[in-house]
C-alpha positions in Angstrom: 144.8 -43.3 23.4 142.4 -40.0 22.4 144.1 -36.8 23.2 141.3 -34.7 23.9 142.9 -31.3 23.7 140.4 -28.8 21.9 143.3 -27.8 19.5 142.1 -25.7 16.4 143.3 -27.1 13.3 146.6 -25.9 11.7 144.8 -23.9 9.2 143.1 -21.6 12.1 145.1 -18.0 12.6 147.8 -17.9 14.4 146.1 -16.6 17.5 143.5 -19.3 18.1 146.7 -21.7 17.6 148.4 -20.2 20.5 145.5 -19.8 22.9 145.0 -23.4 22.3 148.3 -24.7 24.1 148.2 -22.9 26.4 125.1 -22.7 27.1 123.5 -21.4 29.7 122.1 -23.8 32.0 123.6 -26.9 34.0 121.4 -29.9 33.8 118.7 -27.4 33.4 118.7 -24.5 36.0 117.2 -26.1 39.1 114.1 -23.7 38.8 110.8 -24.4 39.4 110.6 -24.4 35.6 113.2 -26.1 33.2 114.7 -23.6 30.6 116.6 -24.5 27.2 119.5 -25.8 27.8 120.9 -22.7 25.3 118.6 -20.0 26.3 119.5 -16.8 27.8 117.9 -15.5 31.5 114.8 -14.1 31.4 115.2 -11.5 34.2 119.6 -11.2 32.7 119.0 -11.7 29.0 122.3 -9.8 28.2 123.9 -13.0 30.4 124.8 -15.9 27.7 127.1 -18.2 30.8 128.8 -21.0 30.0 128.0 -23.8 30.8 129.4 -26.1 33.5 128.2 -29.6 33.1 128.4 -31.7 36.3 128.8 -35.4 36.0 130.0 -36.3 39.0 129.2 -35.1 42.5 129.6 -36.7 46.0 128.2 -34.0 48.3 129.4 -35.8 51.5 132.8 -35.7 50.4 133.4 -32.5 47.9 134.9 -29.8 49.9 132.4 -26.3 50.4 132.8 -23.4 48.4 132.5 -21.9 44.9 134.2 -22.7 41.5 136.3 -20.1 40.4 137.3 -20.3 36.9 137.7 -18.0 33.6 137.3 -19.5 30.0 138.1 -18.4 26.8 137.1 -19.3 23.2 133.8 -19.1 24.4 131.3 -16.4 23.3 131.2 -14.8 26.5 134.5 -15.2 27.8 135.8 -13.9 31.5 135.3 -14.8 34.8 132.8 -17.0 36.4 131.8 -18.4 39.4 130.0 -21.8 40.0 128.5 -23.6 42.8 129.1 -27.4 43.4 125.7 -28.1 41.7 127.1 -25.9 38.6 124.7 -23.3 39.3 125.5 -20.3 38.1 126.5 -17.9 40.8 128.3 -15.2 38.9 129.1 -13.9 35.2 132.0 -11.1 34.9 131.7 -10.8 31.3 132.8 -7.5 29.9 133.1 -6.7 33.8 137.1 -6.2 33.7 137.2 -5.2 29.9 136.9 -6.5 26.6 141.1 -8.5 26.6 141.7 -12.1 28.3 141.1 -13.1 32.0 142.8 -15.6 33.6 144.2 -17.0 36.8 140.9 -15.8 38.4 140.5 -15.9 42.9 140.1 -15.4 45.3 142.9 -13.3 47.2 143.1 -11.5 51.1 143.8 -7.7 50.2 143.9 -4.5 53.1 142.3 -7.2 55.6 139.5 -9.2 54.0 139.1 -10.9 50.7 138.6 -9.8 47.1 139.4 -11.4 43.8 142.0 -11.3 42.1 142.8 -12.0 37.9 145.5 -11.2 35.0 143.6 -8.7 32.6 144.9 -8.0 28.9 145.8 -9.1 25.8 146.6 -12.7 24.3 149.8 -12.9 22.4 151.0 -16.3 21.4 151.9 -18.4 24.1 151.9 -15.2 26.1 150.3 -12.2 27.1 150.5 -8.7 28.0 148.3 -6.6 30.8 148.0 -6.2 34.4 146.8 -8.0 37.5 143.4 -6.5 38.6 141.9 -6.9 42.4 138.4 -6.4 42.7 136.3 -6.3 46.1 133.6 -8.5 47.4 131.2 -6.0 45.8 132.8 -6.7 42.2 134.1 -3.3 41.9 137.8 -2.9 40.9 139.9 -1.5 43.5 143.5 -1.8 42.5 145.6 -2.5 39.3 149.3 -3.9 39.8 151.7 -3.8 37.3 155.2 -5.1 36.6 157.7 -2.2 36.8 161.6 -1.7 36.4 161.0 -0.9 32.6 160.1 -4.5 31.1 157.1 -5.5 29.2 153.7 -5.6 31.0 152.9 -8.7 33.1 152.0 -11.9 31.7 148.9 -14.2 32.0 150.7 -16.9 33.9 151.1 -15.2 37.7 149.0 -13.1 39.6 149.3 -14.2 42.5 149.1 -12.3 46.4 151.2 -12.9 49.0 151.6 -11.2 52.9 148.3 -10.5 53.2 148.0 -9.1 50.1 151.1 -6.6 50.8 152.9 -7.9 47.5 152.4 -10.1 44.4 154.4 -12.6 42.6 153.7 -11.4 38.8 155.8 -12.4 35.7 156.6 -11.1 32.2 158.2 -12.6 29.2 161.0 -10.0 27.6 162.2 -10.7 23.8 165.9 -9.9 23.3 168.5 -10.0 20.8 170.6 -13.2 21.6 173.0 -15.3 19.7 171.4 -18.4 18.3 173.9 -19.6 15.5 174.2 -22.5 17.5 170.2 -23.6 17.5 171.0 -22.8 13.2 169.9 -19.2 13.0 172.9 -18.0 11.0 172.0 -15.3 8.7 171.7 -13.0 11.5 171.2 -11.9 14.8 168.4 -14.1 16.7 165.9 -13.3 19.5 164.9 -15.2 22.8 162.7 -14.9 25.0 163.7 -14.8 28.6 161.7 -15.0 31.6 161.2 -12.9 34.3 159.5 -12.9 37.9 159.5 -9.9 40.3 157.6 -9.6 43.7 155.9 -6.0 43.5 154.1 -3.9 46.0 150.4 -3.7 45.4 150.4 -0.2 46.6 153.2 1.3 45.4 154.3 -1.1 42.2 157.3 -0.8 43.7 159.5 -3.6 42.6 160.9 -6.2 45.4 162.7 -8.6 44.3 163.5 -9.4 40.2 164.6 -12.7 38.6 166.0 -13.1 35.1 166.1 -16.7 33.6 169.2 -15.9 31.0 171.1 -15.3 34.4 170.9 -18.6 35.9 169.5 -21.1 33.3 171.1 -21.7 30.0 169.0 -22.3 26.5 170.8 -25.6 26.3 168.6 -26.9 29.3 165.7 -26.0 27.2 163.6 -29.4 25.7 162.0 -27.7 22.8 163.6 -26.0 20.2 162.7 -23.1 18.2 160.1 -23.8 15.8 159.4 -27.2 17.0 155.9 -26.3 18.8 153.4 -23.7 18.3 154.5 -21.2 21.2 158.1 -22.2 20.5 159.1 -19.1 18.5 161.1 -19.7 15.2 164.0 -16.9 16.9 163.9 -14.9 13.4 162.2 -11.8 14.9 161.3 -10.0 17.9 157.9 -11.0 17.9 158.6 -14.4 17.2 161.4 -14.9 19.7 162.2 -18.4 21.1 160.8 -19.0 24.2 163.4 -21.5 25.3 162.3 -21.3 28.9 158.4 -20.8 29.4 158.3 -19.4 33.0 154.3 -20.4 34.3 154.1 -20.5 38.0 156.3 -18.9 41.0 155.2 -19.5 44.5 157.4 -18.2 47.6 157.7 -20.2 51.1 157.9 -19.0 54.7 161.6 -18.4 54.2 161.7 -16.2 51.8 162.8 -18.1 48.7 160.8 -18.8 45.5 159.7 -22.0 43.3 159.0 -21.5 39.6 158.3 -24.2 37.2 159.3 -23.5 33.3 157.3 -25.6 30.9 160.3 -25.5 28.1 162.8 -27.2 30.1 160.7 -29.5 31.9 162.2 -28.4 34.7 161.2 -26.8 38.7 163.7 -24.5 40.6 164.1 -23.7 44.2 165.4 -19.7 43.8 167.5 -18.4 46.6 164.8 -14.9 47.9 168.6 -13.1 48.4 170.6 -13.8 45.6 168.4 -15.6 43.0 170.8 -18.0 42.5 169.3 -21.6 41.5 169.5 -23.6 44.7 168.2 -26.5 43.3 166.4 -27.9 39.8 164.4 -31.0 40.2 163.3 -32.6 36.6 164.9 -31.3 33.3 168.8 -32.0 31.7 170.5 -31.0 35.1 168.2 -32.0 38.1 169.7 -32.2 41.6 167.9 -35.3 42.3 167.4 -38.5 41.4 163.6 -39.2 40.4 162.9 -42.0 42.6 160.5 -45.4 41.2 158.1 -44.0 38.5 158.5 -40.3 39.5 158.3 -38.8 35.9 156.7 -35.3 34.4 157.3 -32.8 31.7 155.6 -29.4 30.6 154.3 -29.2 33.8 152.5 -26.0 35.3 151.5 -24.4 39.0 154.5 -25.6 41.4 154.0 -25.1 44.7 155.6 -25.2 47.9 153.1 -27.2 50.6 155.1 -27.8 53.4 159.2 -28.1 54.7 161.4 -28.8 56.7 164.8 -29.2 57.5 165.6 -32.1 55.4 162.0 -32.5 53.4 160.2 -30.1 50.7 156.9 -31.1 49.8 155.7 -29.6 46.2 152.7 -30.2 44.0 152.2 -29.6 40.9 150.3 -30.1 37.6 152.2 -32.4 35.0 150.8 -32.4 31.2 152.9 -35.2 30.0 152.9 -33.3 27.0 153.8 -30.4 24.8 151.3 -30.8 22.0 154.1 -32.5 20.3 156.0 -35.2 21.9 154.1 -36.9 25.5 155.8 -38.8 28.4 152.6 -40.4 30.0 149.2 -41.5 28.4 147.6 -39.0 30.3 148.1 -35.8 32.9 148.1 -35.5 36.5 148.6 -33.7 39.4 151.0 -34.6 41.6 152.2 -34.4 45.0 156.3 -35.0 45.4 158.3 -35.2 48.5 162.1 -34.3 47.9 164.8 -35.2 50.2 167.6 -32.7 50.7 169.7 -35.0 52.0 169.9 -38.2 49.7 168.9 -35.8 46.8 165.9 -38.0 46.0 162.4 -37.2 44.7 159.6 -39.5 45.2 156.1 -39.5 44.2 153.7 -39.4 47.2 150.2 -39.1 45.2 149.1 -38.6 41.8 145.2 -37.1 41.0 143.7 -38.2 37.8 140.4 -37.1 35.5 137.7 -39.6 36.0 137.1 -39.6 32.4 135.6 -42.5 30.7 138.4 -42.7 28.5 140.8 -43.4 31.2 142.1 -39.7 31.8 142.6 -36.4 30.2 145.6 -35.5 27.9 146.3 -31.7 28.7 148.8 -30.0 26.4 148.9 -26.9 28.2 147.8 -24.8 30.9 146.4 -26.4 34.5 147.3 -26.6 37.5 146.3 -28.3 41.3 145.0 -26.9 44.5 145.4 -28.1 47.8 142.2 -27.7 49.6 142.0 -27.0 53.4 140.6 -30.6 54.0 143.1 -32.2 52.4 141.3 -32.7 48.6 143.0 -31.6 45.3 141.2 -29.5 43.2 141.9 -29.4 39.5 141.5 -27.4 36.7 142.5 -29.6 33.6 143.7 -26.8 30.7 143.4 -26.9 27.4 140.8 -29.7 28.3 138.1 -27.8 30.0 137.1 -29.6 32.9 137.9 -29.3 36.4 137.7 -32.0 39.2 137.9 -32.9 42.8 139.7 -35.8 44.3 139.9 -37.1 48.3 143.7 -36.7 49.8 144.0 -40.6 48.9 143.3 -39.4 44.9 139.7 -40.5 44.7 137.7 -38.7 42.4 134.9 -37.0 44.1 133.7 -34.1 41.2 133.9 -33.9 37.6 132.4 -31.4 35.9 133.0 -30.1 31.9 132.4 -26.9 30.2 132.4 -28.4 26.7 133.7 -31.2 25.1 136.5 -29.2 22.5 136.7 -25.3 22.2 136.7 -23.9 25.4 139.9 -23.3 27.1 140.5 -22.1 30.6 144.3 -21.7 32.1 143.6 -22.5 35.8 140.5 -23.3 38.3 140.1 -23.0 41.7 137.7 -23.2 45.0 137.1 -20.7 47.6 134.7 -19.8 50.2 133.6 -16.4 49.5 130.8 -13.9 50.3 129.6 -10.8 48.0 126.9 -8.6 48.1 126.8 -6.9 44.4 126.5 -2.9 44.4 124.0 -3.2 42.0 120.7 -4.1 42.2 118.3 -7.5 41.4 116.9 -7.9 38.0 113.2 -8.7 37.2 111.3 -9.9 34.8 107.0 -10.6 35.1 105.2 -12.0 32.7 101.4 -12.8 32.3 99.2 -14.2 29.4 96.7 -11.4 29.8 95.3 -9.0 32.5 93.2 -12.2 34.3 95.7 -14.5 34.2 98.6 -15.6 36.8 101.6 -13.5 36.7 105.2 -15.5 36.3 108.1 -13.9 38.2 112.1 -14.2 37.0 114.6 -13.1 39.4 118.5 -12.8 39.7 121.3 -11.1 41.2 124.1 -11.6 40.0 127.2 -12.6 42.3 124.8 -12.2 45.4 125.8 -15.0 47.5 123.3 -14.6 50.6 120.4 -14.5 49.0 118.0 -17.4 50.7 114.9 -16.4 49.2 112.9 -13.7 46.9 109.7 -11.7 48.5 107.5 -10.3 45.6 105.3 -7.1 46.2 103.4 -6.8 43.7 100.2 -4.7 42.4 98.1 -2.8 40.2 100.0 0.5 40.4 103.9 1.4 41.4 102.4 3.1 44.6 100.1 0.2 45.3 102.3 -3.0 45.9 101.7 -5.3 48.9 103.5 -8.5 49.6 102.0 -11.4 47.6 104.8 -14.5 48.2 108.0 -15.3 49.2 110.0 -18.2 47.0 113.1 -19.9 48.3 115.8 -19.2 46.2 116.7 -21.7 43.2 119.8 -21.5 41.2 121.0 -18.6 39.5 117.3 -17.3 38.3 114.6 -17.9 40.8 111.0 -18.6 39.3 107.8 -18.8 41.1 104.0 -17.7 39.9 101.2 -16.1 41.2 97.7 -16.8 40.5 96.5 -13.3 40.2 97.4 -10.8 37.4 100.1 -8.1 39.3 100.7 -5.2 36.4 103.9 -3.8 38.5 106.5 -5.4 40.4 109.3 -5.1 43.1 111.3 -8.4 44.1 113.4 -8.1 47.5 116.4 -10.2 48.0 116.6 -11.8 51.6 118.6 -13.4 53.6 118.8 -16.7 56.2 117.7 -14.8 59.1 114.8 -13.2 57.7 116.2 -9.1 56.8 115.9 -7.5 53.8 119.4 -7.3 51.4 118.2 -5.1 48.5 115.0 -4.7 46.2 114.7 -4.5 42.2 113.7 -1.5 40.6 109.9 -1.1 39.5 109.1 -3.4 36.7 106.0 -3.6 34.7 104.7 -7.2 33.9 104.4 -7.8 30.1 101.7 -8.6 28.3 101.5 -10.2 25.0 99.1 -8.8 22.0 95.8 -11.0 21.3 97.8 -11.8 17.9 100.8 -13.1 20.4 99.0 -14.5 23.2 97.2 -16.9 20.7 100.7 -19.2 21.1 101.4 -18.2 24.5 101.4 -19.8 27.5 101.0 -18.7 31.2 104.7 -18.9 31.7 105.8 -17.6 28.7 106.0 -17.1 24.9 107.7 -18.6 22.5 110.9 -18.4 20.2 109.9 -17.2 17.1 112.5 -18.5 14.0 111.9 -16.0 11.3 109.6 -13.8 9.6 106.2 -16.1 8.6 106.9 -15.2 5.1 111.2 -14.6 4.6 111.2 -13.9 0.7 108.2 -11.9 0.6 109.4 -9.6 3.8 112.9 -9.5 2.4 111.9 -8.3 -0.9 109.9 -5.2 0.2 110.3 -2.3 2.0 108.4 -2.1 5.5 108.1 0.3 8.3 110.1 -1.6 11.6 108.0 -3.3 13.5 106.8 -2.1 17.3 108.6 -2.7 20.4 107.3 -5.5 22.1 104.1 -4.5 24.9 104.4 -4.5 28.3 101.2 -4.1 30.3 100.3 -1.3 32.8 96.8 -2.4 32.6 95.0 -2.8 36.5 92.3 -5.8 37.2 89.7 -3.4 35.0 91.7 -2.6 31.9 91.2 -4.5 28.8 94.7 -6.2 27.3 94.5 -3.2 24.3 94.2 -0.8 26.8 97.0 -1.9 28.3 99.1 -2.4 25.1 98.1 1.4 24.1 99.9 2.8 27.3 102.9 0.2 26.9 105.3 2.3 25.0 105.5 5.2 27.7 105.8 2.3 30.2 108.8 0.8 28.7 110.3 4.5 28.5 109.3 4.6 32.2 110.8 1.5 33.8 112.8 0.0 31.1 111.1 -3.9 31.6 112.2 -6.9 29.2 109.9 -8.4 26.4 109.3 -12.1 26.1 112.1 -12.9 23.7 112.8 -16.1 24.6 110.3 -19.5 24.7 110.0 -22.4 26.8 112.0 -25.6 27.0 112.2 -27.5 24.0 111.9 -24.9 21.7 115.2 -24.0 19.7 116.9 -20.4 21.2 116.7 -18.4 18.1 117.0 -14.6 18.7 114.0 -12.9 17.6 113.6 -10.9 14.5 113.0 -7.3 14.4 
């Protein structure tokens, strides 16, 4: 058996050890022209996505909608959005701030639907920030926090409920506690407790509030201190042991709550009047008897999917493992029916990774969605893939964002509409002032685009309408076989309207030293200075800013390169600094 987890080695810091329990384009952008697979966007260069590798994809079965998901240990870690194809659709890097985003989706707020995510820092095992809502436009519109005077909320619940009137948040509270019995004698220990309170998103207000040192004792607890990486030694109060590991709370029709706690193993049905335990299923003291080959541990994400008098449905995510001791080969999610009257569970459906190697071996995070149609939705943890199975459990979509490294807590699909507030970015591009003129355009998070109109000319207050080019991934490419000095791309939509245009952009224009290795698409990577030692060794004035042409049909390509500077001033257009496919991405050298 291969545990594919990602896990850094034991000599990384402490940080990357914690985050582990817990490329740009996708089978090349379906452009009219293939880019490196590592390349940045021409008309987004700032943009380096992830990327989400598909390698499975049954379109007449996978469920419509968008990927939502938010890795970390990536170099541009935050939230994303994907389409079924692994398009790109949206990048929120550096959108909600520089700390950790997780939990990212879509969420109904004041009557329609906006996105929601945990924001903040990464602590081991843990976190500290705020739950942030953001509207179909991408702007932030609301911060929640946890109140009642405990730490900020943690990474492992943000999670809108009643139309958005409250949210089930959690936090994880160090305190002095008495551990002489888990052989921390020469003074007074610390545990971690958890906590879950329902809070108003307008007010903060707190709800309802849930302490796990009131109602489940550390002797349920499966891991000890110091016995895993997020376990906490108990010596200090940063290092507290986190004997109960509170990840998930959901709340049901009648008011009463289900959280899962990864440390005992265990998933509790918590009275919404009293929170008193009304039943545990799993763990050292469950109410019911695990039916045939029922079995989980460390699990994440229960949820309530439907009751009734004498049935609870739940699902659920189970690792099968800790990162130290496993119960199964592999992880699953899994559907359980529990019977309030014979106090039995019994397993109704299990959703594995189509994985060559026979499944996927998740020692943290994940979790499993129940789609509208019936299909499961998964998002696979500390392995970061995510896939789609049928209700029966047949695997339907698989899709990776890297092989080891990349972590990601939870996925998810939605059907969602935005229009961004900004505006569509533009980048043109032409050999020399007779050549055809290359258009890259994006918009990032615009989900009703359907195609790109180009007016184009030989002045900004000369531009006509020279094509229209059916949109095409994430960054739209098309050509035209006349030279076009300036610019303006306008998003529109399935029924023919205008959505919004670019600003003016200048095309750019290579120098005749340049355009000797160009092409009529574009230029290519450059690796390094011709000569390293020699440049490295002597002083030299910095080079010029790369040209961009204003020239008309008339103008010769020095002409045009002798007004570029004011131009760039002027309209603030991108140089070619990045090459065709097969050439390695390399930043160029200045």
């Amino acid at each position: 058996m291969l545990l594919r987890s990602g896990l850094p080695s034991l000599s990384a810091p402490k940080l990357l050890l914690a985050a582990a329990l817990w490329g740009h384009v996708v089978n090349a952008q379906s452009n009219n022209i293939s880019l490196p697979t590592a390349a940045p966007f021409f008309s987004r260069p700032d943009l380096d996505s992830v990327v989400l590798n598909v390698t499975l994809n049954n379109d007449t079965l996978v469920s419509p909608g968008y990927i939502f998901l938010a890795p970390y240990q990536v170099g541009q870690a935050g939230p994303y959005i994907f389409d079924n194809s692994g398009n790109l659709v949206w990048s929120g890097f550096g959108v909600a701030g520089p700390a950790a985003s997780h939990d990212f989706r879509v969420c109904p707020y004041n009557g329609s639907d906006h996105l929601c995510m945990f924001q903040g820092s990464q602590l081991l095992g843990y976190a500290r920030g705020h739950g942030l809502i953001m509207d179909a436009s991408f702007a932030i519109v609301k911060s929640v926090q946890t109140g009642g005077g405990l730490p900020p909320a943690d990474q492992h619940e943000f999670y809108l409920i009643n139309e958005g009137k409250t949210a089930l948040m959690v936090t994880y509270r160090p305190l002095q506690h008495d551990l002489t019995s888990y052989n921390v004698i020469n003074g007074q220990g610390w545990i971690m407790e958890g906590v879950f309170q329902e809070v108003d998103t307008q007010s903060s207000e707190v709800l309802f509030e849930w302490h796990s040192l009131n109602h489940v004792d550390p002797s349920e607890s499966s891991v000890l201190p110091n016995t895993t990486l997020v376990a906490g030694d108990g010596l200090t109060k940063n290092t507290p042991w986190d004997y109960f590991h509170l990840n998930s709370v959901d709340k049901n029709s009648e008011g009463d709550y289900l959280i899962s706690a990864r440390h005992t193993s265990g998933i509790y049905k918590v009275s919404g009047s009293n929170g008193s335990v009304i039943w545990r299923l799993g763990g050292k003291q469950s109410s019911f008897q695990l039916a045939g080959n029922l079995n989980f541990s460390s699990q994440h994400d229960a949820r309530f999917v439907a009751e009734n008098s004498t049935t609870t449905i739940i699902s659920m995510f189970d690792n099968a493992s800790d990162g130290v001791t496993n119960t199964a080969n592999f992880s699953e999610g899994k559907l359980i029916a529990i019977n309030n009257e014979t106090m039995t569970a019994t397993l109704l459906q299990t959703y594995g990774a189509p994985d060559p190697l026979g499944g996927l071996l998740s020692a943290s995070q994940g979790n499993l969605q129940q789609l509208p149609n019936g299909n499961a939705f998964i998002g696979w943890g500390s392995n970061a893939f995510i896939s789609e199975s049928t209700a029966d459990g047949t695997p339907i979509f698989y899709a990776r964002l890297a092989l080891t490294g990349a972590l990601h807590y939870r996925s998810f699909k939605f059907n969602f509409t935005s229009t961004p507030s900004d505006r569509p970015a533009l980048y043109t591009y032409a050999l020399d002032d007779s050549a055809s003129t290359a258009y890259y355009v994006s918009w990032n998070g615009a989900t009703e685009v359907a195609s790109w109109s180009f007016y184009s000319g030989s002045a900004p207050d000369n531009l006509t309408l020279v094509g229209n080019t059916r949109k095409n991934g994430f960054e739209t490419v098309g050509t035209q076989p006349s030279y076009y000095a300036w610019t303006v791309a306008e998003a529109v939509a399935s029924n023919g309207s205008a959505i919004r245009n670019s600003t003016l952009v200048g095309t750019f224009v290579p120098g005749s030293g340049l355009a000797q290795i160009c092409t009529d698409i574009q230029c290519p990577l450059v690796g390094g200075y011709l000569n390293q030692p020699e440049v490295l060794a002597m002083t030299m004035p910095p080079p010029a800013p790369p040209t961009t042409s204003t020239a008309g049909p008339s103008e010769t390509p020095t002409a045009a390169a002798k007004r570029n500077a004011g131009l760039r001033r002027e309209v603030g257009s991108q140089g070619g600094l990045y090459g065709l496919a097969g050439v390695a991405a390399l930043p160029l050298l200045w």
